[in-house]
N, C-alpha and C positions, 0 to 999 in steps of 0.2 A: 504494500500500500504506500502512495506517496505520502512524507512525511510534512509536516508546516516549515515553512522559513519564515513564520512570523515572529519575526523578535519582540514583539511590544515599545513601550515609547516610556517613557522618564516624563515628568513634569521640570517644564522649562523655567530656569531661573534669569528671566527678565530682567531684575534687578541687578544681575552680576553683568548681564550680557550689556546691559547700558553705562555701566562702570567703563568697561572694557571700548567701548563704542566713542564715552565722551573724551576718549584718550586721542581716538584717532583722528586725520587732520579731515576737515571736511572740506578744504579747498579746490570747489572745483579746475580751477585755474593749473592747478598741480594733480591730473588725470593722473596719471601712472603712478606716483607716490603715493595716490590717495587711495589705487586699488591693489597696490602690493602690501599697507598699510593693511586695509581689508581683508588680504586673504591670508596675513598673518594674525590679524584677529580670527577668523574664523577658524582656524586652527586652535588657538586657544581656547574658542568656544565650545568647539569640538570635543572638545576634552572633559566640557562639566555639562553638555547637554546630549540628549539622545535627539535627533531628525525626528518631526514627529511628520506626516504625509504633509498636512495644510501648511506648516511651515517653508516644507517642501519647494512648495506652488513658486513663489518668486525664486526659486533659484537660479535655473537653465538660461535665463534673460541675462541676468549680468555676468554669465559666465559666458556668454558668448559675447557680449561687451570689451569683456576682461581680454579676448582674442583679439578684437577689432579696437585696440587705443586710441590708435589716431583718427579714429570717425568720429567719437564725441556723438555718439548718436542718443543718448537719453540721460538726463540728469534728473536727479532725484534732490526738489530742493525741499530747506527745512518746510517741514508741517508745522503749521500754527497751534500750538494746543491750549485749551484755555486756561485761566486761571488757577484752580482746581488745582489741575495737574502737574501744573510746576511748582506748586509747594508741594505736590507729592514727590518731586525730587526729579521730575522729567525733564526732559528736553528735546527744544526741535529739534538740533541736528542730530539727536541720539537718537529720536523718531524714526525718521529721514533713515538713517543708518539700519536700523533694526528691518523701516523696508522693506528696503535691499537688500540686506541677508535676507528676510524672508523669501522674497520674490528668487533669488538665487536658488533656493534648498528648495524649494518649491517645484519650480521647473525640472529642477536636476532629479527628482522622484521620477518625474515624468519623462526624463531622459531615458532613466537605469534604473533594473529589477535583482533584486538579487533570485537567482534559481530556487526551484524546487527540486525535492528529489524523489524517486523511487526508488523506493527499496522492494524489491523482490528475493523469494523463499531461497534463491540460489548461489546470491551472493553476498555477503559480510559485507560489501561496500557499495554504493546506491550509485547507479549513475546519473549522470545530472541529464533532467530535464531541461531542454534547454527556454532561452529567457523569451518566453512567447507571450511578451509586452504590444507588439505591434509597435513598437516606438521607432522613429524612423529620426536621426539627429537631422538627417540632410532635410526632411522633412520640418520638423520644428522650426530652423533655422530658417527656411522659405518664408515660415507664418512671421516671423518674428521681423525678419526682415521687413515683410511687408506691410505689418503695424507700424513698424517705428521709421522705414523710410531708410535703406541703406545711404552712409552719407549725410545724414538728413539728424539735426537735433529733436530730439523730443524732449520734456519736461512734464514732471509729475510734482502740482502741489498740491495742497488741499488744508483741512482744518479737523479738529477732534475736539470736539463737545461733548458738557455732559460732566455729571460727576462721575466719578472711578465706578460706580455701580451700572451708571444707565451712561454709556459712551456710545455718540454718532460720532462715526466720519464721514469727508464728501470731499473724495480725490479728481482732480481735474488733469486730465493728459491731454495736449497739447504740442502736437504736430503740422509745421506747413498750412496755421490758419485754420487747422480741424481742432474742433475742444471736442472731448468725450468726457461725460461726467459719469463718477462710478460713488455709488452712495453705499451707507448701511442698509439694509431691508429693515432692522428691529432694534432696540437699544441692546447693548454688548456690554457686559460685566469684566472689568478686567482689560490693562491696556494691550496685551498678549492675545486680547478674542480682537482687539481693532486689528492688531499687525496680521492676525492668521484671517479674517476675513478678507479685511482689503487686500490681503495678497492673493485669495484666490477670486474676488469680483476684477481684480486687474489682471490676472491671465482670463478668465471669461471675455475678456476685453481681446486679446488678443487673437488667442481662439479656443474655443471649450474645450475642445480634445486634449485640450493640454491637462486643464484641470481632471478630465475622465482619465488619462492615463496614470497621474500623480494619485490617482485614488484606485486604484487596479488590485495592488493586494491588500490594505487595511479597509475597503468598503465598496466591493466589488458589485453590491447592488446600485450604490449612487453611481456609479464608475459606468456601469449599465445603463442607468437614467439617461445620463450626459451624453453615449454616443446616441439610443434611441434620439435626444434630445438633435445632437448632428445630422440622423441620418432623417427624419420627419421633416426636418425645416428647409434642411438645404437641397433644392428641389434641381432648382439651375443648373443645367450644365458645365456653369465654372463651379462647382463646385462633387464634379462627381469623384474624385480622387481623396475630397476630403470625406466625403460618404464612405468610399473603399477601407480607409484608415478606420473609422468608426468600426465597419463589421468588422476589418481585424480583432481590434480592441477587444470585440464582445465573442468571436473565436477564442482570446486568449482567456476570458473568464470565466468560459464553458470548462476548455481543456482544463485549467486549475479546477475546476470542479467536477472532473472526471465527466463531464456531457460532452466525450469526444464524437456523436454522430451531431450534435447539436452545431457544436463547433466550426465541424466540416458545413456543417448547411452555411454557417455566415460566411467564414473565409469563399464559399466558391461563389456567395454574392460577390463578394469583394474581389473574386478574380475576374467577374464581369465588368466592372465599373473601372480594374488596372489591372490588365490581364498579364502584365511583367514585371508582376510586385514581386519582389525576393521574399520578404516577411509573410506574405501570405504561402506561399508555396512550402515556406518551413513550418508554419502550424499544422497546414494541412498534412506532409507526411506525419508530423509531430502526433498530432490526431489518428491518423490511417496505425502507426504502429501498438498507440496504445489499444487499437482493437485489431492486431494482432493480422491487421492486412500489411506483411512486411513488405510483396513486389510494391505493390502501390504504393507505400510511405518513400521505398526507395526512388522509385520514378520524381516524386514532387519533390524529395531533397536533394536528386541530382538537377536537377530543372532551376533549386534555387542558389546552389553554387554555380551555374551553366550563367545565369544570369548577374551573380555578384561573385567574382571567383574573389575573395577577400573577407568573406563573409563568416570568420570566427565561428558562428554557432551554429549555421547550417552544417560546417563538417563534422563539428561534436553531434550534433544530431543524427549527420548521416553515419558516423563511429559508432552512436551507438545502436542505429539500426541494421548492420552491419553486423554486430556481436550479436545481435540478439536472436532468440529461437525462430525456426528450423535452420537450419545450416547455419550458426553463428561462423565468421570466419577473422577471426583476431587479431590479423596480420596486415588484411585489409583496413579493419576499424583501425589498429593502430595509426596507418600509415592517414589518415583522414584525421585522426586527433591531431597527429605531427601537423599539416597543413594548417589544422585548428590553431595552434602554435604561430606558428608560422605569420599566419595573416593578422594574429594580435598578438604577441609577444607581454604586453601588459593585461590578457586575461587571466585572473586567477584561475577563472572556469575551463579555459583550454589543457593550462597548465594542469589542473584536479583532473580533467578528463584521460590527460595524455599516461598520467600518474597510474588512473584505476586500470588503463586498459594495459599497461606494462605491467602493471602486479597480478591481472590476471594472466597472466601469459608466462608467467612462473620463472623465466629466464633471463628478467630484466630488473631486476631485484634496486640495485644501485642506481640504475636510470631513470625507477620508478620512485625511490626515494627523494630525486634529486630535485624532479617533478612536483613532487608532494611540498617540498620546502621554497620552490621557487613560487609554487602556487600560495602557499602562505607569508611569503614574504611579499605578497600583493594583499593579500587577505587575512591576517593575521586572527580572524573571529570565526571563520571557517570550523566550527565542531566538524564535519567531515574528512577537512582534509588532513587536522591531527590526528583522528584515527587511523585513517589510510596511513599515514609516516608510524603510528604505532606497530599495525601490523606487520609492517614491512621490517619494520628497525627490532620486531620482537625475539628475531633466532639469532640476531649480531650483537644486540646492545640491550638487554631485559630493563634498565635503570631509565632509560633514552627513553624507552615505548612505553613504562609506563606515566613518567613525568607527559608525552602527549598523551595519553588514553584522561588523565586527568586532568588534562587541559579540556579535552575534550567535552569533557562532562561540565567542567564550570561553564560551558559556553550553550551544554541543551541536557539540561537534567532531567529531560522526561524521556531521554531515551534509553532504552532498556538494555540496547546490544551494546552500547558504551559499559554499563554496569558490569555486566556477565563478562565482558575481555576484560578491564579492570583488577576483576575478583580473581580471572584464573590467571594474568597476568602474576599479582602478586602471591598469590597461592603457589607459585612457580617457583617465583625468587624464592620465598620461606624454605623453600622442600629442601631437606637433608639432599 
């Protein structure tokens, strides 16, 4: 059965993160210092908060900013907040600031998924499902683009009323002589519900898919709502690519919840509306294998590497269709995780893939190891891939394999096959 990669979420400490924030220079004048400034705070924020999805929502915006320096394309200036709030210890430009990291972590959810996995009866280590988000960066980056006007400044001010119990805001963006006003719906408790809302009414600004995708695994029905919402409205012919993306989306929320015939129904909508989508072709084998139609999942995953040969997880997908029952063939799959490798060298998940499939193959022991470590040195929260380096490291080094088998378990205690290698791990060492 596939197991959760739902990590859960920490309560965000606000207070610390605007300490940290009123340090930073807010001088638009000084771009580059001011977002290297930034992404050295975020690193330190990083460190005393967990991502929660909504926070999420503003993120992928200013990290595509963060690439583009010298366009100056959207500034973020102080929010006016009233009275109230600034003896509560606030400030505009810490406002302003929080944002933007909003809007950054926000997007960037809806960039990137972390995997699921299946674990089935025949092997101690799960292979990964791959990441069937339908998120498409080249994609977002088009949208984003063409909100804000490549080249082209935009500006975001607005105002936060209200006492700390009952807070409106009323954000104004501001492009090329278009104003778009984005307001609260309801009053908001908390200046942390202003920053997590307006940051996701300002990507609905951009475009909803954005918001449906950053909500994919923590709320997979609203996440549903939002492409239905895409695919009802936008009726227009400019808009049938963005419809396609939608049925992706809801392809991928089927397959997490094992409705892979359901799944295949939307993705082959979606291959009507962009019949040389790469992401749709790998849900769909993605889908076809977990029902056990292997010719056919192979065909759509060679179809979606034929179409993006760079594409990281269509080869782990096809590696692991490849290994899998009737005629699994290992040698093949291996060589398909390598390429996995290959076209992303900075995916943990190629690196775990390329790992599992060398330690099943019994005679790559060291190579498999080296995999396991290179993938956690991208990934260092990976319960999975400390187990896989325990297994491996358990006939060489019993000290090595249990110190991961224990890692392992700090990181997902509710799994049981961490427990039982653990116990006969050390049960091992003890023995006369």
């Amino acid at each position: 059965m596939r197991g959760s990669d739902d990590e859960g979420t920490q309560p965000l400490d606000f207070s610390t993160m605007i300490i940290f924030f009123d340090k930073a220079p807010a001088n638009e004048g000084s771009k580059a210092g001011f977002w290297n400034n930034l992404f050295t705070v975020l690193d330190r924020v990083q460190k005393i908060i967990t991502v929660s999805v909504s926070i999420s929502l503003f993120l992928f915006l200013s990290i595509l900013l963060y690439k583009s320096l010298n366009k100056n394309l959207i500034i973020i200036r102080p929010i006016i907040l009233q009275e109230a709030l600034v003896k509560e210890g606030y400030s505009a430009d810490g406002f302003a600031a929080m944002l933007r990291l909003s809007l950054i972590k926000l997007t960037k959810e809806a960039q990137s998924s972390k995997p699921s996995f299946d674990v089935n009866t025949t092997e101690i280590i799960p292979d990964i499902k791959v990441l069937n988000t339908g998120i498409s960066s080249t994609y977002i980056q088009t949208l984003i683009d063409d909100f804000i006007g490549a080249g082209q400044t935009s500006e975001i001010t607005g105002v936060v009323s209200g006492d700390i119990d009952h807070l409106k805001f009323r954000f104004i963006l501001t492009r090329a002589g278009e104003v778009r006003v984005v307001e609260s719906k309801e009053p908001l408790r908390g200046i942390e519900a202003v920053v997590l809302s307006g940051a996701e009414e300002i990507a609905m600004q951009v475009d909803p898919y954005i918001v449906a995708s950053a909500y994919l695994r923590s709320d997979p029905r609203k996440a549903e709502r939002i492409a239905d919402q895409i695919i009802f409205t936008s009726n227009k012919a400019d808009y049938q690519i963005q419809r396609a993306w939608a049925h992706i989306l809801k392809s991928a929320i089927y397959y997490n919840e094992r409705r892979s015939k359901e799944a295949i129904k939307e993705v082959d909508i979606a291959l009507t509306l962009d019949q040389n989508n790469t992401v749709a072709f790998l849900n769909r084998g993605s889908a076809l294998l977990d029902l056990n139609q292997k010719d056919e999942a192979l065909e759509a995953l060679n179809r979606s590497v034929s179409l993006n040969p760079q594409y990281s997880l269509a080869y782990i997908a096809l590696g692991n269709a490849l290994k899998a029952e009737p005629d699994p063939d290992l040698d093949r799959a291996i060589e398909k995780y390598r390429k996995a490798v290959d076209a992303d060298q900075s995916s943990a998940v190629a690196h775990y893939a390329l790992a599992n499939g060398l330690r099943l193959r019994g005679k790559d022991q060291n190579e498999a190891a080296l995999e396991y470590r290179r993938s956690l040195a991208l990934d260092a929260n990976d319960a999975f891939a400390h187990y896989g380096l325990a297994n491996v490291l358990k006939s060489t080094d019993l000290s090595a394999a249990i110190e991961h088998y224990q890692r392992s378990i700090s990181l997902d205690r509710t799994n049981p096959t961490f427990q039982r290698a653990l116990g006969q791990a050390l049960a091992e060492q003890s023995a006369p």
